[in-house]
N, C-alpha and C positions, 0 to 999 in steps of 0.2 A: 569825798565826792569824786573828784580825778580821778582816784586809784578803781573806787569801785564803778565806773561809768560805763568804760573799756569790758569789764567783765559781763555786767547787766547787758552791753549793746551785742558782745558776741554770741548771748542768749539770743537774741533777733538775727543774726547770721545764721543761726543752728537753724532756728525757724523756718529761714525762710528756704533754706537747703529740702527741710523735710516736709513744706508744701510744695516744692516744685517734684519732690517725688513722689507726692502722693496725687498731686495735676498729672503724670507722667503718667503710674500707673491705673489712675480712672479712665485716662483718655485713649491708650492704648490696647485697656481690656474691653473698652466700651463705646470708644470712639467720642469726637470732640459733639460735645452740647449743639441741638440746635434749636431754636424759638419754636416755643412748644404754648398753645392754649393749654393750662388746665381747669376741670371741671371741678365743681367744689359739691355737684351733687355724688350722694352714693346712692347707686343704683339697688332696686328691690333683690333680693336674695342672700346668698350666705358669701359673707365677706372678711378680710383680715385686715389689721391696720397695722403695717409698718414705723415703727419709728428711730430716729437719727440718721449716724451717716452711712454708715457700711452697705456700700452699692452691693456687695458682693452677697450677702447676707439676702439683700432685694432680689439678687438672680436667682438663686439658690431656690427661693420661696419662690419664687415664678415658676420656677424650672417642676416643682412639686406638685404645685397646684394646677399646672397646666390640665386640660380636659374636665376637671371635677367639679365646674360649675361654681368655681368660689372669683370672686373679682380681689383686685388687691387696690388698698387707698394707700397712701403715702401722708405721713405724719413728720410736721416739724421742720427739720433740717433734712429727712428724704424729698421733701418736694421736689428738689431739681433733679431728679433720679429721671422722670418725667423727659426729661431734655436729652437722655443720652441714646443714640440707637440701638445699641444691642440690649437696650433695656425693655424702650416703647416699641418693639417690634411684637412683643406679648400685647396680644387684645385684651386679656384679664387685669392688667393693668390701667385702672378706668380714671383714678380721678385723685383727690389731697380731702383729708378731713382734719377738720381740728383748725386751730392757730399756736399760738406760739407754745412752748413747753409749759409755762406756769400756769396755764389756765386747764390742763389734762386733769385734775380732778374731775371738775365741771363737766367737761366734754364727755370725759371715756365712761361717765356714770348713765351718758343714754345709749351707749352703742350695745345693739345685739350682733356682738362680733367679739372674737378676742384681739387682744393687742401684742406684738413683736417687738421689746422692747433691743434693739441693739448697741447703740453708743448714747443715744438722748439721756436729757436729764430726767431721770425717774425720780419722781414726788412721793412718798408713801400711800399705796394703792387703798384707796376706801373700801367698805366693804362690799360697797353694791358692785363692784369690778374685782375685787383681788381676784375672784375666781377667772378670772379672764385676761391676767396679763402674763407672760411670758416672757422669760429674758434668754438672754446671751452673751457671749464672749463677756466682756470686763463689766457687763451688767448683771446686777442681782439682786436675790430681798428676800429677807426673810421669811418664807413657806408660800414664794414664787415659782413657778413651773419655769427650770431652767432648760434649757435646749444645751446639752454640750456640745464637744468637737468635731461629731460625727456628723452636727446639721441635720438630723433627721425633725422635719417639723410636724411628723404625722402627731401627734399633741393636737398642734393646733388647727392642723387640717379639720379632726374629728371635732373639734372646738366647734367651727367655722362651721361645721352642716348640724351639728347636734343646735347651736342657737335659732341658725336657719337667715340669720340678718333681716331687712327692713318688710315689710308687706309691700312696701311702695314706694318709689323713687323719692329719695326722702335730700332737701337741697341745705345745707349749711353755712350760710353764707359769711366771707368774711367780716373783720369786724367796723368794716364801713357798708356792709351789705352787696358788696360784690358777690356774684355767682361766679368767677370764674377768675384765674390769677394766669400770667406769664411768666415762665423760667427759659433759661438757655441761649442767655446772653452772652456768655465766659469769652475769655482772649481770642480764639478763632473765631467766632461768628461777628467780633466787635471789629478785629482789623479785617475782616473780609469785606465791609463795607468803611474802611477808613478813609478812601478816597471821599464818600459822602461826606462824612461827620467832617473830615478836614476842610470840603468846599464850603460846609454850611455855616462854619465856623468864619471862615475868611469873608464869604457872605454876609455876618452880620446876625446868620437867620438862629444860630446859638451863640449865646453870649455868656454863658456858663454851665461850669461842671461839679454838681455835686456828689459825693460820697456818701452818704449815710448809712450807714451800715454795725453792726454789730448784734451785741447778743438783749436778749430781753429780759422782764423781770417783771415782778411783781407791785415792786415800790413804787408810789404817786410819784409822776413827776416826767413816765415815760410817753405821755400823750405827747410831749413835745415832739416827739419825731414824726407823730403824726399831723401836727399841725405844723410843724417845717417843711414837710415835703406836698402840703395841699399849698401851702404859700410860696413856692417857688414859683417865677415866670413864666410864662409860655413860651419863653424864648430861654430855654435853662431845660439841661437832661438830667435825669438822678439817675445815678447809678447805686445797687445793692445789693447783700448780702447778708449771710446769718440768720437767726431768728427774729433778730430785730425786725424783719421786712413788714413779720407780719403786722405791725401798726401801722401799714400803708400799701401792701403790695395788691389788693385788691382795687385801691382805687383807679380812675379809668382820665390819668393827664394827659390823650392826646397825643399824636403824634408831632414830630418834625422832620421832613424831609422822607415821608414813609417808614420812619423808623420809629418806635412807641417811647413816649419821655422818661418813661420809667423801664429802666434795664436790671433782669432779676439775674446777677452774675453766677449766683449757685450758694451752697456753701459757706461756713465758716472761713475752712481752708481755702477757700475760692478765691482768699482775699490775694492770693497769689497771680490769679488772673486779670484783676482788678492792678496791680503792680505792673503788669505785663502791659496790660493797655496804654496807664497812665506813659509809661516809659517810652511806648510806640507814639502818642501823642506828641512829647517831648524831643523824639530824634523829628518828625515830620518837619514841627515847628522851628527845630533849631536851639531849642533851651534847653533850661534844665526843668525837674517834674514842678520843680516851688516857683516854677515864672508860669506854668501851665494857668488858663483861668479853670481851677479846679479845687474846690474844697472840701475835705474831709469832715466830716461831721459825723463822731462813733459815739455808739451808746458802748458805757462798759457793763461787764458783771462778773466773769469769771473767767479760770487762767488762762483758758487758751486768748480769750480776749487781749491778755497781758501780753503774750506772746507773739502777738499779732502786732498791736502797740509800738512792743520792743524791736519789731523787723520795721516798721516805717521808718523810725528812730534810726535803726540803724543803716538803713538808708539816702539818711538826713532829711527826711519830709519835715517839712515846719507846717505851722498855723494851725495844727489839728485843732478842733473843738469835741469836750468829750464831756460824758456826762450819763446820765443827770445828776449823779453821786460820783466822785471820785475813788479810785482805788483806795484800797487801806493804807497798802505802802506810799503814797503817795502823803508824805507829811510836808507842812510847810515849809520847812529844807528844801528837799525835792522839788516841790510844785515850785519853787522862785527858779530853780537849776533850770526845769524844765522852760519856763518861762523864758529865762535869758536865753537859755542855750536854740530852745526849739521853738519860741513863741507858742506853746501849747497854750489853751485855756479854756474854761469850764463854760458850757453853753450858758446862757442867760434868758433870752426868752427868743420865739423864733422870728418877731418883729424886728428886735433889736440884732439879733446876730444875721440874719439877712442883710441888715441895714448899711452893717460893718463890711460885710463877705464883697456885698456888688457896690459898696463906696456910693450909696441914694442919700 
């Protein structure tokens, strides 16, 4: 365990090297996030739906469809595309369909539209859709319409007018019944009001900081996050990312101090930004990020999750809570290491770990 720790935790160094160039280059090609309404209706007409992360991919497909009467929805992990300006400065970029990736069978089986699959996780396309999804770069499927390196998306332009999209403004709401979600929280827009957050915090008027964030899944057990983040205080922010969001990011907690309790920070990789903040909080205050009132709360399910994980770790964050299933590699060796070394430990319910987190 000593020998191999050193090697695992410099995997979380790697990481966190190549979200800050990947913060770098979204922010620079597209400029930094800013608090963005988005609509969860898709409007009447011929439309495409985007999915994952590749903003680039999203210009591209703007840049094409510009003039021809098609709108574009953002799916999944694109949602925060929404937030960037040289993104949302296209009109035809209208609004998010869907929720989180495991439930796209379901979803993509009522859209009269095709789908752009980019980096998200692609599920085997049923029949009532195969004819309607599209990949690219490191995404693929078996007698899928791929797009290669050239980016020409006239495919699915012709796609998008030959189905013709909805008769009428047709609304999807998430899965708390929100019509409408916030993104475009990330490191810039969060320390450009830190003076706030740090008076509000010395004020009393916040008295914690949640994380919840991660990826999502299929498996019973992930309501928890959504009933952890309805049972937080009125005097408590959540902060998040990933797909996980979606078991909460529709709901409507109110603001504090004119800023909304729920901050949708971007991204998977976003979690870089989320790093950026917590750290900016920690010089204000004078500590370190593990004296911060601030607790991590991730859902896992896959690598990059790990990798993300492994950069807290190698950070020295303690007290994470993670769940609802633990990783594979994670055997009872491990989980004790973990334990000693990081106090990590596995959610339990969100009465009880609330209970622990704010010491009631």
């Amino acid at each position: 365990m000593e020998e191999l720790l050193p090697i695992v935790l410099e995997v979380g160094e790697v990481n966190l090297k190549c979200m800050a160039l990947l913060d770098k280059a979204n922010t620079e090609t597209f400029g930094h996030p800013e608090p963005t309404s988005v609509s969860l209706t898709v409007e009447k007409g011929p439309f495409i739906v985007i999915t994952g992360h590749d903003l680039y991919d999203l210009k591209l497909l703007l840049e094409q469809t510009e003039g021809k009467g098609i709108n574009i929805y953002t799916h999944g992990e694109m949602l925060p595309a929404h937030a960037y300006p040289e993104l949302k400065k296209y009109p035809h970029l209208k609004g998010n369909f869907g929720t989180a990736w495991q439930n796209q069978q379901k979803e993509f089986a009522v859209l009269a539209a095709p789908i752009l699959f980019t980096t998200n996780c692609l599920m085997p396309p049923k029949d009532s859709y195969a004819d309607r999804v599209f990949t690219t770069e490191v995404v693929g499927y078996p007698g899928m319409q791929h797009i290669g390196p050239d980016k020409d998306f006239t495919p699915i332009i012709e796609k998008a007018l030959e189905l013709g999209g909805f008769d009428k403004d047709t609304t999807f709401p998430g899965i708390n019944g929100g019509e409408t979600v916030m993104t475009g929280f990330a490191r810039n827009t969060v320390m450009s009001v830190a003076g706030t957050v740090i008076d509000a915090v010395k004020a009393g008027a916040i008295k914690h900081f949640f994380l919840v964030a991660g990826c999502d899944g299929a498996r019973p057990g992930r309501n928890y996050y959504t009933e952890f983040v309805k049972q937080t205080p009125k005097d408590t922010v959540v902060l998040t990312l990933a797909c996980g969001k979606y078991r909460f990011n529709d709901l409507d907690l109110g603001t504090i101090g004119g800023l909304p309790r729920l901050l949708d920070i971007g991204q998977c990789n976003d979690a870089y930004s989320a790093i950026q903040i917590a750290v900016a909080l920690a010089e204000a205050f004078g500590c370190g990020v593990n004296d911060l009132p601030l607790s991590m709360v991730l859902s896992w399910y896959e690598q990059k999750a790990v990798c993300i994980l492994l950069t807290l770790l190698h950070l020295g964050i303690k007290n994470i809570r993670l769940g609802p299933t633990l990783p594979a590699f994670v055997s009872p060796n491990v989980l004790n290491f973990l334990v000693e070394k990081f106090n990590i430990a596995p959610i339990t319910t969100p009465e009880e770990d609330l209970k622990a987190i704010l010491g009631e």
